[in-house]
C-alpha positions in Angstrom: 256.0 205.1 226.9 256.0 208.9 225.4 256.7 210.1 229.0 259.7 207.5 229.4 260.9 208.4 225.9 260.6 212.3 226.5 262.4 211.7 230.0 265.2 210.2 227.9 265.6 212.5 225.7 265.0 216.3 227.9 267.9 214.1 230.4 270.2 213.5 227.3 269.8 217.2 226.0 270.8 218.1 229.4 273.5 216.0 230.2 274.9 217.1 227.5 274.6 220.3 227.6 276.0 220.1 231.3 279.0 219.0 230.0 279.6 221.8 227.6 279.1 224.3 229.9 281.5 223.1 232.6 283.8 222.6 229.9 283.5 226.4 228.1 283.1 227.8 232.6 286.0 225.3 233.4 288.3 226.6 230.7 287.8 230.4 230.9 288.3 230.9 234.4 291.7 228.3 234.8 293.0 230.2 231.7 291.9 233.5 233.9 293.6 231.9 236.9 296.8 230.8 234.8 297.1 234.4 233.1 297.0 235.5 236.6 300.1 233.6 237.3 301.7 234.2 234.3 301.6 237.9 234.9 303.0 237.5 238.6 305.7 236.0 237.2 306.3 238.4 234.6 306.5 241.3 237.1 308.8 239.0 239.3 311.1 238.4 236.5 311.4 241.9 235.9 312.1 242.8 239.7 314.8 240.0 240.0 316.4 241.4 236.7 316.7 245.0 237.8 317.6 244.0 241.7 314.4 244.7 243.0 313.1 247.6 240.6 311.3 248.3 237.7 313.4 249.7 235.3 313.8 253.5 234.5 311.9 254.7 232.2 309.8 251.7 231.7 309.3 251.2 228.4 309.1 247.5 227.4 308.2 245.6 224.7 309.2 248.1 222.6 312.8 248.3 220.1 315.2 250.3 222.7 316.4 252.0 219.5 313.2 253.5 218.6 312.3 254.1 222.0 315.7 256.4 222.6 315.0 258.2 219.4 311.4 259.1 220.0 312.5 260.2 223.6 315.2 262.2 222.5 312.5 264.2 220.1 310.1 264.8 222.7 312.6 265.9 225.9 312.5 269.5 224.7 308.4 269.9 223.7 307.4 268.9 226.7 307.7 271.4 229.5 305.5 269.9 231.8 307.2 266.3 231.8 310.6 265.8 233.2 313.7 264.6 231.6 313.2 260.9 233.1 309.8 260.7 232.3 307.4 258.4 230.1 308.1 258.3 226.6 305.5 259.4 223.8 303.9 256.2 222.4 305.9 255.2 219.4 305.1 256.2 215.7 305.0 253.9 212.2 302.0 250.9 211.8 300.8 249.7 215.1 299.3 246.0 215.1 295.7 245.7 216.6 296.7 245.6 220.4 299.7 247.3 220.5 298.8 250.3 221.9 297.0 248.6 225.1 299.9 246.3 225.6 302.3 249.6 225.2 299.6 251.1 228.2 300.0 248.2 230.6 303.6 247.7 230.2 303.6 251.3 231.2 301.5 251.6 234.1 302.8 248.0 235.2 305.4 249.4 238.0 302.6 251.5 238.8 299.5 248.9 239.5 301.7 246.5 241.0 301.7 245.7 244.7 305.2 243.8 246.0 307.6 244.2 248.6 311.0 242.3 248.9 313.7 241.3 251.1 317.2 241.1 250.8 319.3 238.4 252.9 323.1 237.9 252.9 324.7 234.8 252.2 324.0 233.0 255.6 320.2 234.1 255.8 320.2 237.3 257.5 318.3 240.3 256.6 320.4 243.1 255.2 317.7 245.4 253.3 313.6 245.5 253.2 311.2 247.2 251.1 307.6 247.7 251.6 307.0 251.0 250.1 304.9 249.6 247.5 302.5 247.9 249.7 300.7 248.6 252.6 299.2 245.4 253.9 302.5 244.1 255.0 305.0 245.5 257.7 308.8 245.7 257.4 308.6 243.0 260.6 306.0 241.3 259.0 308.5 240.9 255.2 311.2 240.0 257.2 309.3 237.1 259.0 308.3 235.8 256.0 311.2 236.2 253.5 313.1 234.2 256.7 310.4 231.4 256.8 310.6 230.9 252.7 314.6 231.1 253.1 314.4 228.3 254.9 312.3 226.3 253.4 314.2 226.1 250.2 311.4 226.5 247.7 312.6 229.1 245.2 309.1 229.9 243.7 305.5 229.4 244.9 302.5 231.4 246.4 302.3 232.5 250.2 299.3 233.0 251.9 297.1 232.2 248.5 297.5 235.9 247.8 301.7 236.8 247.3 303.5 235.3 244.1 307.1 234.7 245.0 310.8 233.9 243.8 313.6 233.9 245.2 316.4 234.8 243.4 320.5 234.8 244.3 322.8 237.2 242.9 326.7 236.7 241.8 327.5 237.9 245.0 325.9 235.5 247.2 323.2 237.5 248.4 319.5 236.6 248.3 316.3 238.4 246.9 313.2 237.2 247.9 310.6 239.0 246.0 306.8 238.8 246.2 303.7 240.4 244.2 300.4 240.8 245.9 297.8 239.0 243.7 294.7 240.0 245.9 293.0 242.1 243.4 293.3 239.8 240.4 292.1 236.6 242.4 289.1 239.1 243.6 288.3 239.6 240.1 288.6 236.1 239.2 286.9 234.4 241.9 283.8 237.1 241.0 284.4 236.2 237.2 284.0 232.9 238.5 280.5 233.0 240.3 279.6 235.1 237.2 280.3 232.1 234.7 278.8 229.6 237.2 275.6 231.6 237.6 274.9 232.4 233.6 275.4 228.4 233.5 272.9 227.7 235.7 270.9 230.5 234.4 271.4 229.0 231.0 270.6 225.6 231.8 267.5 226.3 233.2 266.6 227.9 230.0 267.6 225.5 228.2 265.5 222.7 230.2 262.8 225.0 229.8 263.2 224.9 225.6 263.7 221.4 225.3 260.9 219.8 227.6 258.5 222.0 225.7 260.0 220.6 222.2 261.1 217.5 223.2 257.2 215.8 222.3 257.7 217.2 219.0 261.6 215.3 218.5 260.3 212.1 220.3 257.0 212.1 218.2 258.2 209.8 215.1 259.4 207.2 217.4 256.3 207.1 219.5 254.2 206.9 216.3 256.3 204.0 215.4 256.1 202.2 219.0 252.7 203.1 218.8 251.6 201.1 215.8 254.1 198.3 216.5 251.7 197.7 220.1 248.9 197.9 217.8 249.8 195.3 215.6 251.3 192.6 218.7 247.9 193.5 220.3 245.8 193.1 217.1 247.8 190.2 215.9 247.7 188.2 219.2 243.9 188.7 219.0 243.5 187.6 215.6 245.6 184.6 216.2 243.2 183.0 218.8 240.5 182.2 216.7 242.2 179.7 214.6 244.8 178.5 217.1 241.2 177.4 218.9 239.9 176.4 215.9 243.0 174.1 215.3 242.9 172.9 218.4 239.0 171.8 218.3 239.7 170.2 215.1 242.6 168.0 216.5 239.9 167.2 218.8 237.7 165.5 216.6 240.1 163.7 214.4 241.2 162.2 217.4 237.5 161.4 218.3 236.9 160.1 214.7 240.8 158.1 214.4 242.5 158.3 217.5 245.3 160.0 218.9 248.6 159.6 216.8 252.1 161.2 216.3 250.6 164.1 213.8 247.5 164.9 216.4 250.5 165.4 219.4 252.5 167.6 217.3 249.6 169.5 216.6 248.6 169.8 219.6 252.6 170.8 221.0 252.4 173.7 218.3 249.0 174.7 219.3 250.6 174.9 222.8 253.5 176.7 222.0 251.7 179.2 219.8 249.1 179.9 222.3 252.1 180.4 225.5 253.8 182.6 222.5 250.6 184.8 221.8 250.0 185.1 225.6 253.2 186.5 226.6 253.6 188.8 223.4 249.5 190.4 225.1 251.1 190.3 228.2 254.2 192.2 227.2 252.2 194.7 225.4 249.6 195.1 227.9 252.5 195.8 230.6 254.2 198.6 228.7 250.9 200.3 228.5 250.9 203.9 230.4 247.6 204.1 230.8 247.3 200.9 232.3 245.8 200.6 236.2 246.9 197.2 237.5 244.9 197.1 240.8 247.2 195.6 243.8 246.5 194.3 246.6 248.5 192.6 249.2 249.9 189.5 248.4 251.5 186.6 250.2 254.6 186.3 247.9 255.9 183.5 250.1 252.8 181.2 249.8 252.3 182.2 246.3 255.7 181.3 245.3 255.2 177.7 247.0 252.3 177.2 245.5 253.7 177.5 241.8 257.1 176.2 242.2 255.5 172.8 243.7 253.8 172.3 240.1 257.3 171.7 238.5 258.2 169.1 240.7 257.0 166.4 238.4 259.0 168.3 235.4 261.7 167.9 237.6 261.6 164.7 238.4 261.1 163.4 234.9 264.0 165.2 233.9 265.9 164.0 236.3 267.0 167.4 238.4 267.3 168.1 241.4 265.1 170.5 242.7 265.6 172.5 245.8 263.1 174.9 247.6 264.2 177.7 250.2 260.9 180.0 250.7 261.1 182.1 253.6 257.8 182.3 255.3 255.6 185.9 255.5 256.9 188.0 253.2 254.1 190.0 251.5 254.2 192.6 248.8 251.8 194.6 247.3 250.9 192.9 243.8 249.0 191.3 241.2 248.7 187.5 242.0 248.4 186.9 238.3 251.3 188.5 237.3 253.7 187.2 240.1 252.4 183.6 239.0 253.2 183.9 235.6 256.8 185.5 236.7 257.7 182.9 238.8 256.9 180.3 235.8 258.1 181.9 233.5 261.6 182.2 235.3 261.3 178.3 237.3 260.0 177.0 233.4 263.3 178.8 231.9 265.9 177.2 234.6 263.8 173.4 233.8 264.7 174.4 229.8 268.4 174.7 230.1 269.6 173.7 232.9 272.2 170.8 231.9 271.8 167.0 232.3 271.6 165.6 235.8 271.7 168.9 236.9 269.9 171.7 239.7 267.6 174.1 239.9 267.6 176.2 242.8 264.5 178.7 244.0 264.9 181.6 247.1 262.7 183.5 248.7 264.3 185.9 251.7 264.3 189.5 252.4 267.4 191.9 251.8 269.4 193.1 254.9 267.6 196.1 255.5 264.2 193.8 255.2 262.5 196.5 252.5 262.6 194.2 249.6 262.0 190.7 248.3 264.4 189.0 246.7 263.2 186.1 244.7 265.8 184.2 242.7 266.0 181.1 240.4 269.4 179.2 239.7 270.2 176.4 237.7 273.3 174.9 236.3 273.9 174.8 232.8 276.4 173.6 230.6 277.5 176.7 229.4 276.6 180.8 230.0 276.3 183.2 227.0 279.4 185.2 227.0 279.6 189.5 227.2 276.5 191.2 229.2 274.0 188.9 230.6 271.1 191.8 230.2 270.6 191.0 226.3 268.6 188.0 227.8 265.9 190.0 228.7 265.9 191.5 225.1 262.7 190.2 223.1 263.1 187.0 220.8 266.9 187.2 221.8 268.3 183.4 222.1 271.7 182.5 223.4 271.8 179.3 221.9 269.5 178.6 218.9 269.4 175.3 218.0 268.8 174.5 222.4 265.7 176.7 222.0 264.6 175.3 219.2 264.8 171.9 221.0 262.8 173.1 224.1 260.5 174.9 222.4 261.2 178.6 223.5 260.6 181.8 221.3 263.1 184.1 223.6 260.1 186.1 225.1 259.6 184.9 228.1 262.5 186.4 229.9 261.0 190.2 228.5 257.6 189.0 229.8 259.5 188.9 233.4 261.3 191.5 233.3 258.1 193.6 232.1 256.0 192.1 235.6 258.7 192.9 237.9 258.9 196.6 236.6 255.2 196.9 236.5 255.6 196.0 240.3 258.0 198.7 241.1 261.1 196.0 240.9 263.9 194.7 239.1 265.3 192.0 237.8 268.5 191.1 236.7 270.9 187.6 235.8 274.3 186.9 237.1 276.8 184.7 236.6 277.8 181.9 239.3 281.1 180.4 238.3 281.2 179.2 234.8 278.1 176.5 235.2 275.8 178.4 236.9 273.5 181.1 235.9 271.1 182.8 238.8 267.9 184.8 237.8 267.4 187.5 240.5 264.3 190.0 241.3 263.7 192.6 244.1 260.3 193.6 245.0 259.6 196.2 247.5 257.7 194.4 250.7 254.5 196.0 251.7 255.3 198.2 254.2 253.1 197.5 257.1 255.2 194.0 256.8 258.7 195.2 256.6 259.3 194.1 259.9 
């Protein structure tokens, strides 16, 4: 149980924090991608603006009026700079930022790598520029301006590396313009792995850290599971010694006055309390870790024939119909016990309910791949408890109160079940068969040297 619980708990941490981190990695590098973009675009917007060129001087995002005045200062102090060149970086308060914004904008026509075409009206090409690239020839441009003329798309990315637009003037005239994005989707694809690799890194860690606290967060709720096992397994113990005292004294007051209505109820409660403390041990003894359950190999078939023929009777003083179909051979590796008291418990709980007049149904066959058993008990009923069918293998849970009252169940038995077929290496689950028929179904691994 602390293993299960700390399994839980180091898989919830973890899942969790797997989330977070593909959410912070997933955001930073398609806002690094989208900046990307955005910047392509900005230089292409520029270009298509200025018919092809950055303007000259460049000097935006600045007031034109201040930038003209500050140049007009400076044109005599500088000897070394020529008349056209960069102006001074403006005077008065500055905002945090500024001044690497005013640096980019300056160097921007600079950095940037583009070439474009220019085609007349019809689609031939009148004018190429590629001296500010040098992966692509003028042939090369021309190609491809031609190929994206054609294809009608005025904006877009060719090759995964060259932003484009294409852009037509008041004359008629087209400008197809591209900006080589090779070095930023260099630095973001390493930016990526970067991310990726501190996640893994950090998850890692983080496994680390919480499997070596997670006995620590899980130990209040083992302490509590703990000393509710105690007390079933106390309890269940403690209660035997006067449900068999009860039961020998119903004995002799039916030696001394015979047998009478009050001796057989006694005797039905004795019953029920005694099936009661026996599957509550069972239970408890089941979820045990440190339980060894010796298997051996077990002839499920002749085992299952063997206790579903002891409800016949039951069957035919309830008036059912009861229907067999046990495929021969099939062995598993199991305790006897256990897979007797899980086939009662499950043939027992279709008897219960099923409805007046009605079926009961119990299968034995292999799955298609012939690695596990699949055991199941049907029966109709007159009505199936509505949402998910799994709360019936929760303890003391009862669909319909006042029908369990009447036969007699506590709502354990079904947890007893599903306790054996885990403790076997299977599962079991219910399902719904139409709206009168409820199947109880459980898959045990074969042993292997009968699997074929």
């Amino acid at each position: 149980m602390v293993k299960k619980l700390r399994r839980k708990f180091v898989l919830t941490a973890m899942l969790s924090l797997l989330v977070i981190i593909i959410c912070i990695i997933g955001v930073i590098n398609v806002y690094n991608y989208v900046q990307i973009q955005m910047g392509a675009d900005e230089i292409l917007t520029i270009l298509s603006e200025n018919d092809g060129f950055f303007p000259d001087p460049v000097f935006m995002g600045m007031i034109k009026e201040e930038q003209n005045k500050t140049l007009n200062n400076q044109k005599n102090e500088n000897d070394d700079k020529s008349e056209d060149g960069p102006p001074p970086f403006p005077e008065g308060e500055m905002f945090w930022g500024d001044k690497t914004n005013y640096n980019r904008q300056m160097e921007m026509p600079y950095q940037s790598r583009y070439f474009w075409v220019r085609l007349s009206e019809d689609g031939s090409v009148k004018e190429i520029n590629t001296g500010h690239i040098a992966a692509i020839s003028s042939s090369d441009a021309k190609s491809v301006a031609t190929d994206i003329y054609e294809s009608g798309i005025v904006q877009g990315y060719y090759d995964n590396h060259y932003r484009y637009l294409v852009k037509q003037n008041d004359n008629g005239e087209y400008l197809v313009m591209f900006v080589d994005c090779s070095r930023d989707f260099y630095n973001a694809n390493r930016l990526l792995i970067m991310t990726v690799l501190i996640g893994i890194i950090s998850l890692l860690a983080m496994f680390i850290l919480v499997y070596m606290f997670s006995g620590k967060a899980v130990a209040p709720v083992v302490e509590s599971l703990e000393k509710q096992k105690r007390f079933i397994t106390d309890a269940g113990h403690e209660l035997k010694t006067p449900i068999a005292v009860i039961s020998a004294n119903v004995d002799v007051l039916e030696l001394e006055s015979g047998k009478s209505e009050w001796t057989n109820s006694i005797r039905g409660q004795v019953k029920r309390m005694t099936e009661l403390v026996k599957n509550m041990l069972t239970l408890s003894r089941m979820e045990e870790e440190n339980i060894h359950v010796v298997f051996s190999d077990l002839n499920l078939s002749q085992t299952i024939v063997e206790n579903s023929a002891s409800f016949a009777a039951v069957a035919d003083s309830k008036g059912l119909k009861y229907n067999l179909d046990i495929a021969e051979d099939i062995h598993i590796l199991g305790d006897k016990n256990g897979i007797n008291q899980l086939s009662s418990l499950l043939i027992d709980n279709a008897m219960k309910y099923s409805s007046e007049n009605g079926s009961v149904n119990v299968m034995l066959s292999k799955d298609q791949r012939g690695k596990k058993a699949i055991f199941e008990v049907s029966n109709t009923c007159d009505s199936i408890p509505e949402g998910n069918l799994d709360r019936l293998f929760d303890r003391f849970y009862r669909a319909d109160n006042s029908r369990s009252r009447d036969t007699g169940g506590y709502g354990i038995g079904l947890s007893v079940a599903r306790a054996i077929a885990n403790s076997h290496g299977g599962e079991i689950e219910a399902q719904r068969d139409g709206d009168h028929i409820i199947r109880f179904i459980v898959k045990i691994p074969v042993a292997k040297n009968k699997t074929n």
